[in-house]
ChimeraX commands (.cxc) that place a marker at each C-alpha (Angstrom):
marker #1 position -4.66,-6.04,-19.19 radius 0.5
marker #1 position -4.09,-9.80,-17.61 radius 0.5
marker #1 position -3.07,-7.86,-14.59 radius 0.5
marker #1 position -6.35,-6.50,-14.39 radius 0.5
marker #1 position -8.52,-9.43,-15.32 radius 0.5
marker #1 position -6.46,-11.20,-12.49 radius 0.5
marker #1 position -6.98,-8.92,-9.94 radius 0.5
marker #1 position -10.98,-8.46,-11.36 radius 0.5
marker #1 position -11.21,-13.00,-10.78 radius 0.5
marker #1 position -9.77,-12.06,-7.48 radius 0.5
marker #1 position -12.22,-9.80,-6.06 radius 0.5
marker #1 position -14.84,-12.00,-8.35 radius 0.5
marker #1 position -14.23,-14.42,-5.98 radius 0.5
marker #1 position -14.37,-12.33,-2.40 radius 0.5
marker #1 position -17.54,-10.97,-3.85 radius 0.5
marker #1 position -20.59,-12.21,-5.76 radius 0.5
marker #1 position -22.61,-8.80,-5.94 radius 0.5
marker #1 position -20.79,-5.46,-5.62 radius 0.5
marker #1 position -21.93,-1.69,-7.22 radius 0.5
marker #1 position -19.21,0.37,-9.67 radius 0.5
marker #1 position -18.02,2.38,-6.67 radius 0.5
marker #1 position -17.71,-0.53,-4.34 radius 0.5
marker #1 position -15.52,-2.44,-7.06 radius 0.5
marker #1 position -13.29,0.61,-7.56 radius 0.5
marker #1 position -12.82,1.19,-4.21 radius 0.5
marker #1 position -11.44,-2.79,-3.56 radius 0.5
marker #1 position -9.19,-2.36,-6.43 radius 0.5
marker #1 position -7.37,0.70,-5.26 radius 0.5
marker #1 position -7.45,-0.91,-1.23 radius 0.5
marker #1 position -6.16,-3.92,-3.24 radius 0.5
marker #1 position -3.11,-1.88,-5.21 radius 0.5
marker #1 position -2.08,-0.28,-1.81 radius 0.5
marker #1 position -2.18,-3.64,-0.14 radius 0.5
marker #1 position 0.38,-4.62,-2.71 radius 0.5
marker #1 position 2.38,-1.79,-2.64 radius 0.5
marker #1 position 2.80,-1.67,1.45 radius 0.5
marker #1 position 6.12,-3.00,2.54 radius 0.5
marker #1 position 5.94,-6.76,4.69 radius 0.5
marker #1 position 7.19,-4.90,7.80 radius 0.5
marker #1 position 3.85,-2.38,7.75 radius 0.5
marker #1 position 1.94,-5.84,6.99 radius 0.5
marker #1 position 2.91,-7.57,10.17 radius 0.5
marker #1 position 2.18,-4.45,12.18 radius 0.5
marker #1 position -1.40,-5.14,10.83 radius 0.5
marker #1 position -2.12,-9.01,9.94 radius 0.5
marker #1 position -4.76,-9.73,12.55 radius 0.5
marker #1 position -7.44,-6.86,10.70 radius 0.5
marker #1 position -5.34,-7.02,6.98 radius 0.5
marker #1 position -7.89,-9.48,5.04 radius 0.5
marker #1 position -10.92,-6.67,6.09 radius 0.5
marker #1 position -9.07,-3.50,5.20 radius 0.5
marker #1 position -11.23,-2.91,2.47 radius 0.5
marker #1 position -11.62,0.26,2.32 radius 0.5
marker #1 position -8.83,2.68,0.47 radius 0.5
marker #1 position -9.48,5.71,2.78 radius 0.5
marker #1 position -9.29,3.85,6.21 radius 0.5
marker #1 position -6.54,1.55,4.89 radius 0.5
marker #1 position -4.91,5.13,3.98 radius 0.5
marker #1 position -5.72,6.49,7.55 radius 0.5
marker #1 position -4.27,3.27,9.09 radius 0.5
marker #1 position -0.82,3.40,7.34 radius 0.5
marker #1 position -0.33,7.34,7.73 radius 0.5
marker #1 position -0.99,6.78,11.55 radius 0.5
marker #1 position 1.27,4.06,11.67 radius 0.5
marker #1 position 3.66,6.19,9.73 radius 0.5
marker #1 position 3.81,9.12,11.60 radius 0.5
marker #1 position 4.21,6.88,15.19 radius 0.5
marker #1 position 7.34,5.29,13.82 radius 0.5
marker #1 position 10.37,6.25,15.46 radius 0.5
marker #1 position 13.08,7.74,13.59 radius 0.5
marker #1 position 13.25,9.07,9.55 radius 0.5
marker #1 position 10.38,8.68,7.31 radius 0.5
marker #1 position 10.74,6.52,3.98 radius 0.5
marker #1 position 11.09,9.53,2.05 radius 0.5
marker #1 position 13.29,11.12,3.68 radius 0.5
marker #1 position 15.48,8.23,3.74 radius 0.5
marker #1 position 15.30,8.17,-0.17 radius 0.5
marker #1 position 16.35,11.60,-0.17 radius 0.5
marker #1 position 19.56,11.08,1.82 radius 0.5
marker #1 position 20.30,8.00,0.02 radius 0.5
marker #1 position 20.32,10.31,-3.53 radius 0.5
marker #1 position 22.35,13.09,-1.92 radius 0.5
marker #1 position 24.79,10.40,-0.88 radius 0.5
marker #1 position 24.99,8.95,-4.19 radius 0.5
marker #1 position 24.79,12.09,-6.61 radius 0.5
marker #1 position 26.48,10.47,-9.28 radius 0.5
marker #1 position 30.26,12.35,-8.71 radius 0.5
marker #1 position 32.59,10.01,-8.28 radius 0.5
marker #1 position 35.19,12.52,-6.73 radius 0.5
marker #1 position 32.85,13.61,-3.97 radius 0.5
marker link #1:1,2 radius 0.2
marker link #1:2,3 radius 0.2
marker link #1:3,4 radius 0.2
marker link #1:4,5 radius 0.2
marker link #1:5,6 radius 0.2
marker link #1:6,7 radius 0.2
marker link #1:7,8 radius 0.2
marker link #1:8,9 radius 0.2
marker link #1:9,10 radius 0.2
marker link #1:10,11 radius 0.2
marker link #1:11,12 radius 0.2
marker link #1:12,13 radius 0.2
marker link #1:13,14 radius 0.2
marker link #1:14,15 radius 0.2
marker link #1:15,16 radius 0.2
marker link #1:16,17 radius 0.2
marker link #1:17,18 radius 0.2
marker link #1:18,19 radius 0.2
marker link #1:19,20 radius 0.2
marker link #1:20,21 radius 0.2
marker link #1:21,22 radius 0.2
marker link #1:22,23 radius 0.2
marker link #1:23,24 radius 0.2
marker link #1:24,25 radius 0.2
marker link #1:25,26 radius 0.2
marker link #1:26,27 radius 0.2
marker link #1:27,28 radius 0.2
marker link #1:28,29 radius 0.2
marker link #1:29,30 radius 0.2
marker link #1:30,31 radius 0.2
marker link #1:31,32 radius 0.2
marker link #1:32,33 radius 0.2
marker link #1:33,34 radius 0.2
marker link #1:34,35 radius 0.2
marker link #1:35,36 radius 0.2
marker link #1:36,37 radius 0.2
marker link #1:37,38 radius 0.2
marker link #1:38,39 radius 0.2
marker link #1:39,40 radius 0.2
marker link #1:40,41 radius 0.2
marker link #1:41,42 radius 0.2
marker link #1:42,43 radius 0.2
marker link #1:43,44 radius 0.2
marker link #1:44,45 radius 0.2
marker link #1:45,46 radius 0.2
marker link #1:46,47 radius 0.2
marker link #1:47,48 radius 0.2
marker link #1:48,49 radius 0.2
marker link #1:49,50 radius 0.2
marker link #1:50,51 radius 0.2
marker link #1:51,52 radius 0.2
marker link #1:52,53 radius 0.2
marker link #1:53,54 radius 0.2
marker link #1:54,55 radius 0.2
marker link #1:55,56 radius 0.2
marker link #1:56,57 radius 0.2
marker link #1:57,58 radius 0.2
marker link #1:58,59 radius 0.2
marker link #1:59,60 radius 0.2
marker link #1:60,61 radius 0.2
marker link #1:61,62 radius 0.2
marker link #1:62,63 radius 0.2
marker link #1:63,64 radius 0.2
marker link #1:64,65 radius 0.2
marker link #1:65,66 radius 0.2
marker link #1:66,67 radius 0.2
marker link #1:67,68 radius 0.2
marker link #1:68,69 radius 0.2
marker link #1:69,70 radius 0.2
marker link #1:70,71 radius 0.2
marker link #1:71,72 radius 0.2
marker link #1:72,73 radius 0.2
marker link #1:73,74 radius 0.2
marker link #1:74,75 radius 0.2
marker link #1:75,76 radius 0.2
marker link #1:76,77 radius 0.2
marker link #1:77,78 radius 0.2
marker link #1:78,79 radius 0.2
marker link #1:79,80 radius 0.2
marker link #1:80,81 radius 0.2
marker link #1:81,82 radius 0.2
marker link #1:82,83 radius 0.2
marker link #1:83,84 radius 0.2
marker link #1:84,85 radius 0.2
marker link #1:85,86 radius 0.2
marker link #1:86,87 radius 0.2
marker link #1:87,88 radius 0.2
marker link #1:88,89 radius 0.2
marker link #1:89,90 radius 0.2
view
């Protein structure tokens, strides 16, 4: 709950007069923005502060994604559990 009254004085402040939809949609851009690793940040910083919108934020990180050289993030989660399965012996 104080999460979410601090991230509600937050947007308070970017915004004086907003509808439902257009809050919602600032609080889930907001949650991905905190969630994206620094590296993905830099790639972005001179338009970050007016990605406010979830699906073209979305859009802009899955591009950048798939133009990355090498493995994907998941897949290098994937080889990191296979790696470490837990057997000892292996």
């Amino acid at each position: 709950m104080k999460m979410m009254l601090k991230t509600m004085k937050r947007l308070d402040q970017r915004i004086e007069d907003t509808t439902f939809d257009q809050l919602k949609s600032l609080i889930i851009a907001d949650q991905i923005k905190r969630k994206t690793p620094a590296n993905i940040k830099e790639h972005f910083l001179d338009i970050w502060a007016d990605l406010n919108d979830p699906l073209e934020l979305a859009e802009k990180l899955d591009a950048y994604d798939s133009l990355r050289p090498g493995m994907k993030s998941n897949q290098i989660r994937l080889s990191r559990r296979k790696k470490n399965s837990g057997n000892p012996f292996q």
